[in-house]
C-alpha positions as CSV (number, residue, x, y, z in Angstrom):
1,X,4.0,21.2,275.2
2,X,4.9,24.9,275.2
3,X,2.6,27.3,276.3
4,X,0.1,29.9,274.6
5,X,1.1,33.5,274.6
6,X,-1.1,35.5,275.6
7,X,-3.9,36.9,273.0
8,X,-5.0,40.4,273.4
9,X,-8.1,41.7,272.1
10,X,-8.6,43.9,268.6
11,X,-9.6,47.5,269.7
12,X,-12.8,48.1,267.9
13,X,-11.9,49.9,264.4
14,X,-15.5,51.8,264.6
15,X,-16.5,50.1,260.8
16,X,-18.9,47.9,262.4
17,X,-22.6,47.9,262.2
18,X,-24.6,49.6,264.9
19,X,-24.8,47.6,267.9
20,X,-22.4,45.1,266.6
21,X,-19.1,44.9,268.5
22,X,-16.0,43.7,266.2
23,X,-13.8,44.0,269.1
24,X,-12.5,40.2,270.6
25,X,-9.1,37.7,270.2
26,X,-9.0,36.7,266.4
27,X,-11.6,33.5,265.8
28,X,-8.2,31.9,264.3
29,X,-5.9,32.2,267.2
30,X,-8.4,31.3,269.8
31,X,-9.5,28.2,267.8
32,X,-5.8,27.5,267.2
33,X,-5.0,27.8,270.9
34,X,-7.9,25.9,272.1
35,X,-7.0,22.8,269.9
36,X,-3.1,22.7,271.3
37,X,-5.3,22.8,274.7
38,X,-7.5,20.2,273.6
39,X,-4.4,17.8,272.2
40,X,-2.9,18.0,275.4
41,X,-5.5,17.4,277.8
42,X,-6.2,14.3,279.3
43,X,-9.7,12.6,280.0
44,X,-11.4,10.8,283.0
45,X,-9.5,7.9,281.6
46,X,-5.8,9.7,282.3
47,X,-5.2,9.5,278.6
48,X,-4.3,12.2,276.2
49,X,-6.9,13.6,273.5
50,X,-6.6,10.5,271.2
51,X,-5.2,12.3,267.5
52,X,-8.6,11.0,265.9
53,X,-10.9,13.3,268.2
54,X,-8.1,16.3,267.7
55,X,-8.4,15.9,263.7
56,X,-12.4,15.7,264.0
57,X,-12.1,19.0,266.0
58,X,-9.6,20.2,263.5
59,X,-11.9,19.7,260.4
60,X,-15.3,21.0,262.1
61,X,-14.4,24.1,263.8
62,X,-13.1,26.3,261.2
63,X,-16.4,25.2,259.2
64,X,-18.8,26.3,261.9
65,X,-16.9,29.6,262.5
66,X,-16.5,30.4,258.9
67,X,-17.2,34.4,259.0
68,X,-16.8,35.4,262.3
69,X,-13.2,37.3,262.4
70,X,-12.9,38.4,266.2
71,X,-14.8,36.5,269.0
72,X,-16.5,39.8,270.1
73,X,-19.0,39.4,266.7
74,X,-20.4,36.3,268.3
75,X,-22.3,39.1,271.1
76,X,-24.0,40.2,268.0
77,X,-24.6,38.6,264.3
78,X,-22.0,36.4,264.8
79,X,-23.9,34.2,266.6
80,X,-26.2,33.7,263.9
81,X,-23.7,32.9,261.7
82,X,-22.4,30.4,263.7
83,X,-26.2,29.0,264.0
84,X,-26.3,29.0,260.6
85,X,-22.4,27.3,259.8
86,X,-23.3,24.7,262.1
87,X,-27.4,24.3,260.2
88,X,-25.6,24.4,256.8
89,X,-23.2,22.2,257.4
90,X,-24.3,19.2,259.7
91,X,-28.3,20.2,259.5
92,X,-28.9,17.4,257.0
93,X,-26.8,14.8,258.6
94,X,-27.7,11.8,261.3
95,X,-28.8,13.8,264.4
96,X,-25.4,12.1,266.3
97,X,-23.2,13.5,263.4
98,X,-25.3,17.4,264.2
99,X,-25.0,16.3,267.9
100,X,-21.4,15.6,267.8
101,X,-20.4,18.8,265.9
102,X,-22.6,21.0,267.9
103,X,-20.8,19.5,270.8
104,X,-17.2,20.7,269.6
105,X,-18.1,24.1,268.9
106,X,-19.6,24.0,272.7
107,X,-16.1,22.9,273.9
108,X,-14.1,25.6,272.1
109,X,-16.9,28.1,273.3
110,X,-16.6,26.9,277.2
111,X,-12.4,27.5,276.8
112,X,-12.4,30.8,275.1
113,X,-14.9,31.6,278.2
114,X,-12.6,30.2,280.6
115,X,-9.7,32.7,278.9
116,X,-11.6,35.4,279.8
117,X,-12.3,36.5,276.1
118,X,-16.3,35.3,275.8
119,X,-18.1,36.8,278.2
120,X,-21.1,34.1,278.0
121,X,-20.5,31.0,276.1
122,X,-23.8,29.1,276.8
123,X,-25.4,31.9,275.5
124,X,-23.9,31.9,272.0
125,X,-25.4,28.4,271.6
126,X,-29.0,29.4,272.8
127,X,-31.7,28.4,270.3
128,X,-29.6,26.0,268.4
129,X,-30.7,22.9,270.5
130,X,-29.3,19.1,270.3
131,X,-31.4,17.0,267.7
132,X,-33.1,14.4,268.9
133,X,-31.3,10.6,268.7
134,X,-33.3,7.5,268.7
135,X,-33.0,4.7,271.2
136,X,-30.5,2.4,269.3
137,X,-32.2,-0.2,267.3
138,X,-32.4,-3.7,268.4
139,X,-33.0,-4.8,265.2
140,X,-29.5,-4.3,264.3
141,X,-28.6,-7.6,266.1
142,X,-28.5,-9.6,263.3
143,X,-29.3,-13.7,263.1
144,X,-26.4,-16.2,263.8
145,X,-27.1,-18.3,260.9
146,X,-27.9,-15.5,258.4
147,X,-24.0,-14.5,259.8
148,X,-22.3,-17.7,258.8
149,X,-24.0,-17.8,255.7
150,X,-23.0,-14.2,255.0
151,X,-19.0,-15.3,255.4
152,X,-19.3,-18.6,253.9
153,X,-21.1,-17.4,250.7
154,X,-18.3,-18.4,248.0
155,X,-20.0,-16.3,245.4
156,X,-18.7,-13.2,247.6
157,X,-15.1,-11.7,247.2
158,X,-13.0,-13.6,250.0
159,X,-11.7,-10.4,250.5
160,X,-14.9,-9.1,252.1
161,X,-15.6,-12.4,253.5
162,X,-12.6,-12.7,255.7
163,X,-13.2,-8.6,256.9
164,X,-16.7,-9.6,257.8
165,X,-15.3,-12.7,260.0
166,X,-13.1,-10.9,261.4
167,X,-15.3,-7.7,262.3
168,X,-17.8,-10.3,263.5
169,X,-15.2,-12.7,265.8
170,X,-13.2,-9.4,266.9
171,X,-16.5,-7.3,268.1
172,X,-14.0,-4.6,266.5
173,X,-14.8,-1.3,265.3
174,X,-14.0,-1.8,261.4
175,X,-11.5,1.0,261.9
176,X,-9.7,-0.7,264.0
177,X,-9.5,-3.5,261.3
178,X,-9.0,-1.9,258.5
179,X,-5.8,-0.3,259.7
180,X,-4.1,-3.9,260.4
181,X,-1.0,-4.4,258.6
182,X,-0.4,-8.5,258.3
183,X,2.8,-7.6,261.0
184,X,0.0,-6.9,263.3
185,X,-1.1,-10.3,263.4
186,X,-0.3,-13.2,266.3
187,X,-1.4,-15.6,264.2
188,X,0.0,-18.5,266.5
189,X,-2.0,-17.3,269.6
190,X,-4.9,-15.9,266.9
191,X,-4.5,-12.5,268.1
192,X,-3.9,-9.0,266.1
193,X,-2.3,-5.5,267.4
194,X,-4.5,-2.6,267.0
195,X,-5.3,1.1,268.4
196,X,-8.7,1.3,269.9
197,X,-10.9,4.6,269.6
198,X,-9.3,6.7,271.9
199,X,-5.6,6.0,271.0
200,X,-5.4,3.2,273.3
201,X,-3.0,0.2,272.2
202,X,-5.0,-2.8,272.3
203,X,-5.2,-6.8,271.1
204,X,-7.9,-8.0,269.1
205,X,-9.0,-11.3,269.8
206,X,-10.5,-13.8,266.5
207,X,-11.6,-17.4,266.2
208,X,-10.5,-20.1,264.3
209,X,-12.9,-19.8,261.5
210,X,-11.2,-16.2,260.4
211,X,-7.9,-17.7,260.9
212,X,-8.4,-20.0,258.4
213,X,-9.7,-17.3,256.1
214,X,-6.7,-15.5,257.2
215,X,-4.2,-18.2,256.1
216,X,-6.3,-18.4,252.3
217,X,-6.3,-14.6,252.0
218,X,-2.8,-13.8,252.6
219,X,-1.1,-16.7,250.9
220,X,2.6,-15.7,251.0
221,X,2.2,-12.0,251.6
222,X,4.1,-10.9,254.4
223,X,3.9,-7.0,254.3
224,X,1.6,-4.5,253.8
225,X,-2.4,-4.2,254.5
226,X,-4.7,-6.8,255.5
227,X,-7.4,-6.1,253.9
228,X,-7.5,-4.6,250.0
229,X,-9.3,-2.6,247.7
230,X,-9.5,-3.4,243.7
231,X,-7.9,0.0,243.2
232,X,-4.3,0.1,242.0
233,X,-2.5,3.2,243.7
234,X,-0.1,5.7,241.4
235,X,3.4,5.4,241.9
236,X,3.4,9.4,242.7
237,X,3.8,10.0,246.3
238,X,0.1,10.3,246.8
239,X,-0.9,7.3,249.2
240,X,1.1,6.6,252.3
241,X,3.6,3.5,251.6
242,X,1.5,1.8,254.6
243,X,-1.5,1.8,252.6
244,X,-0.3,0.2,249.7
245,X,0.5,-3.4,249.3
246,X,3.9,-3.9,248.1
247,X,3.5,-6.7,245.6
248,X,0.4,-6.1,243.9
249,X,0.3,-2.0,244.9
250,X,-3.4,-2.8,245.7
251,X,-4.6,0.6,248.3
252,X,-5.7,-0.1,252.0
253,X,-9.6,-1.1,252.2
254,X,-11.8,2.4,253.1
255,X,-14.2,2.2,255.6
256,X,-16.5,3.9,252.8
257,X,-15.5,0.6,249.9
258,X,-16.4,-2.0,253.0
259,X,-19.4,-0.5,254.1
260,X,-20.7,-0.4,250.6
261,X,-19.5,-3.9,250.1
262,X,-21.6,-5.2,253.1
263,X,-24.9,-3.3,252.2
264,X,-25.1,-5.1,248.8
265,X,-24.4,-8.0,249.9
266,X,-26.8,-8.2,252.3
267,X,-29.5,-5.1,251.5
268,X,-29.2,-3.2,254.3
269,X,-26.4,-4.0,257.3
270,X,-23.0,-1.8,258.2
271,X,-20.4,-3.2,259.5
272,X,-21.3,-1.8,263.4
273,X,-24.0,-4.7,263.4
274,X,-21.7,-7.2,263.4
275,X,-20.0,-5.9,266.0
276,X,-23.6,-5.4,268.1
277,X,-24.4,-9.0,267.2
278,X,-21.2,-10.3,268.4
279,X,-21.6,-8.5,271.7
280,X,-25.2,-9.2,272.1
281,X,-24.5,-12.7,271.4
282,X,-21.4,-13.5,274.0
283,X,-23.6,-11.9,276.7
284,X,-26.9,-14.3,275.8
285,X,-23.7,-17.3,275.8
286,X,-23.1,-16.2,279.3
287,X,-20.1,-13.6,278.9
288,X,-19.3,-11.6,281.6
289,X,-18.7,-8.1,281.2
290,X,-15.3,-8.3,281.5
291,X,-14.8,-10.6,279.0
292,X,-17.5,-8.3,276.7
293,X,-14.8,-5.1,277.7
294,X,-11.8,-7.5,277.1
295,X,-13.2,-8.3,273.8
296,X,-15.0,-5.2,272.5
297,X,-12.6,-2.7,273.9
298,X,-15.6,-0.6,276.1
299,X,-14.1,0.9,279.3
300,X,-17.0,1.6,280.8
301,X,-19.3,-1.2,282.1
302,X,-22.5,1.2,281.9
303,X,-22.0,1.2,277.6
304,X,-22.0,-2.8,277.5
305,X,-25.7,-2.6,279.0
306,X,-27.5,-2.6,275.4
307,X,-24.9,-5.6,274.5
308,X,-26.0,-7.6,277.4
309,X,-30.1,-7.4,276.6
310,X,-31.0,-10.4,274.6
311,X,-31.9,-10.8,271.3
312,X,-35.5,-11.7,270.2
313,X,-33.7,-14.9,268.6
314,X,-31.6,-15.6,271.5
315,X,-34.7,-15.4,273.5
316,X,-36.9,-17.5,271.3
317,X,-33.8,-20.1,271.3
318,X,-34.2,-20.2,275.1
319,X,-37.6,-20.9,274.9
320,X,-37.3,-23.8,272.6
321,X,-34.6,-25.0,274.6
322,X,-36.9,-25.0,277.6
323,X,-40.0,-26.8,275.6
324,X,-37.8,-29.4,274.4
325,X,-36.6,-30.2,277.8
326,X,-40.4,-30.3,279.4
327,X,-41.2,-32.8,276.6
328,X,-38.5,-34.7,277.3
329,X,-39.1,-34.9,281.0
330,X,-38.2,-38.6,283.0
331,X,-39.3,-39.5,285.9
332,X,-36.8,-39.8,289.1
333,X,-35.4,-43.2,290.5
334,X,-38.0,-42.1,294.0
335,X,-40.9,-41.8,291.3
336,X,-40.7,-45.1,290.1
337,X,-39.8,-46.7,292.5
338,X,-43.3,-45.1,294.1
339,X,-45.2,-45.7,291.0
340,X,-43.4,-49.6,291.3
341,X,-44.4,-50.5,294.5
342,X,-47.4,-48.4,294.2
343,X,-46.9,-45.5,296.8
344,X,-47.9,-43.6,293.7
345,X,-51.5,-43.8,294.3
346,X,-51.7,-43.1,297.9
């Protein structure tokens, strides 16, 4: 990766408002400078800035500084600007979603102060403080039998039916799944090739329930997307090749299309919960943690520990299991023999 050349700052032009400085590096060449920085760097992990993070940084950024033409305005009414951008933009969303994007503009601000052209970055964020997120909800692990019926339900698309075995059997991100191509797939060894969050290459592991569906889906289809939408794409150049099925020219599944498809069918659930319920359910089977990494993806042990707390059905299951075995107690060969040769009474 080449290196940045050096960005000077804009002499102050003397149209500014009182007490406002407009002198500072252009907002667009530090942003642009900080995002070749940020695709290059590498993480705890030793990997590179996966692409997805970059592109999420890529979209959000010029949003949030919308406005603010040198850095030097952020000293004055540029910050509220920014405060504003960020309120306007992400104010209304999930407090994660606000949390995240709050977080990205802290990044940029925390490199253009390491250049030496933001004198101080924490205080450009001041008073714009990190919504609060809510303990995740347990209630997301859904029931193991309200599962299977879910994927066996014949009245439902077997489109849909096979994505939701799969996403349930693979404890996968539906990302990750939706981007399969059917050359992706093991099939022999029930295994599928995939790029994790992060950028990491990775194997997705299924069971022999969605390999079946697998087989039914697919038919004689040998190219193109797993998983399909009912829309037809236009032979213009405007979807990617990879995300249209050859044959039929069917478009690649959207996150957006399965997600709704999963609500209705089930009034409420996104496809995350049945990657929680897989995880939560392995660990109450006795998985260890590595096989709950090996199988989710996780790289560090300390986010499996929601996974690995059991379910109120898993515990209720336990509990019957331990009733039924106190009523079906039998005595030990020394205990009748006692009771036999009446030692029992003593």
């Amino acid at each position: 990766m080449g290196t940045d050349r050096h960005l000077t700052a804009v002499p102050d032009d003397g149209g500014a408002a009182a007490g406002e400085a407009t002198s500072g590096v252009p907002t667009a060449e530090a942003l642009a400078s900080f995002l070749r920085h940020l695709a290059g760097r590498r993480g705890r992990s030793g990997r590179i800035t996966s692409p997805e993070t970059v592109r999420s940084y890529t979209s959000a950024l010029p949003t949030a500084f919308a406005g603010i033409v040198h850095l030097g305005e952020l000293a004055g009414g540029g910050r509220e600007r920014l405060h504003t951008n960020i309120r306007t933009a992400w104010g209304s969303k999930a407090p994660a979603t606000f949390n995240a994007k709050r977080a990205a503009v802290g990044s940029a601000l925390a490199y253009f102060g390491a250049q030496g052209w933001l004198d101080d970055p924490a205080a450009v964020l001041a008073g714009l403080t990190r919504e609060h997120q809510p303990k995740p909800d347990d209630t997301r692990v859904r029931d193991r039998a309200r599962i299977d019926r879910l994927i066996a339900d014949k009245r439902r698309p077997l489109d849909d039916r096979t994505l939701w075995s799969m996403l349930y059997a693979t404890a996968a991100r539906a990302e990750e799944v939706l981007r399969l191509n059917i050359e992706d797939l093991d099939r022999a060894n029930r295994r599928a090739r995939t790029i994790r969050k992060g950028g990491k290459a990775d194997e997705l592991l299924y069971d022999v329930r969605t390999a079946r569906m697998l087989g039914q889906l697919l038919g004689r289809r040998t190219t193109g997307p797993i998983f399909l939408s009912a829309r037809v794409a236009a032979d213009d150049g405007t979807v990617l090749a990879r995300d249209v099925d050859p044959a039929s020219r069917r478009r690649r599944m959207t996150y957006r299309t399965a997600e709704r498809h999963l609500d209705t069918a089930t009034g409420g659930w996104d496809p995350h919960d049945l990657r929680h319920s897989r995880l939560t359910h392995a660990g109450e089977d006795g998985a260890t943690e590595a096989d709950l990494m090996n199988l989710s993806g996780h790289e560090d042990r300390r986010t499996l520990q929601r996974y690995l707390k059991p379910s109120k059905e898993g515990t209720h299951r336990r509990l019957d299991d331990l009733d039924n075995q106190r009523r079906n107690w039998t005595p030990t060969a020394d205990e009748l023999d006692a009771r036999m040769t009446g030692r029992g009474n003593d």
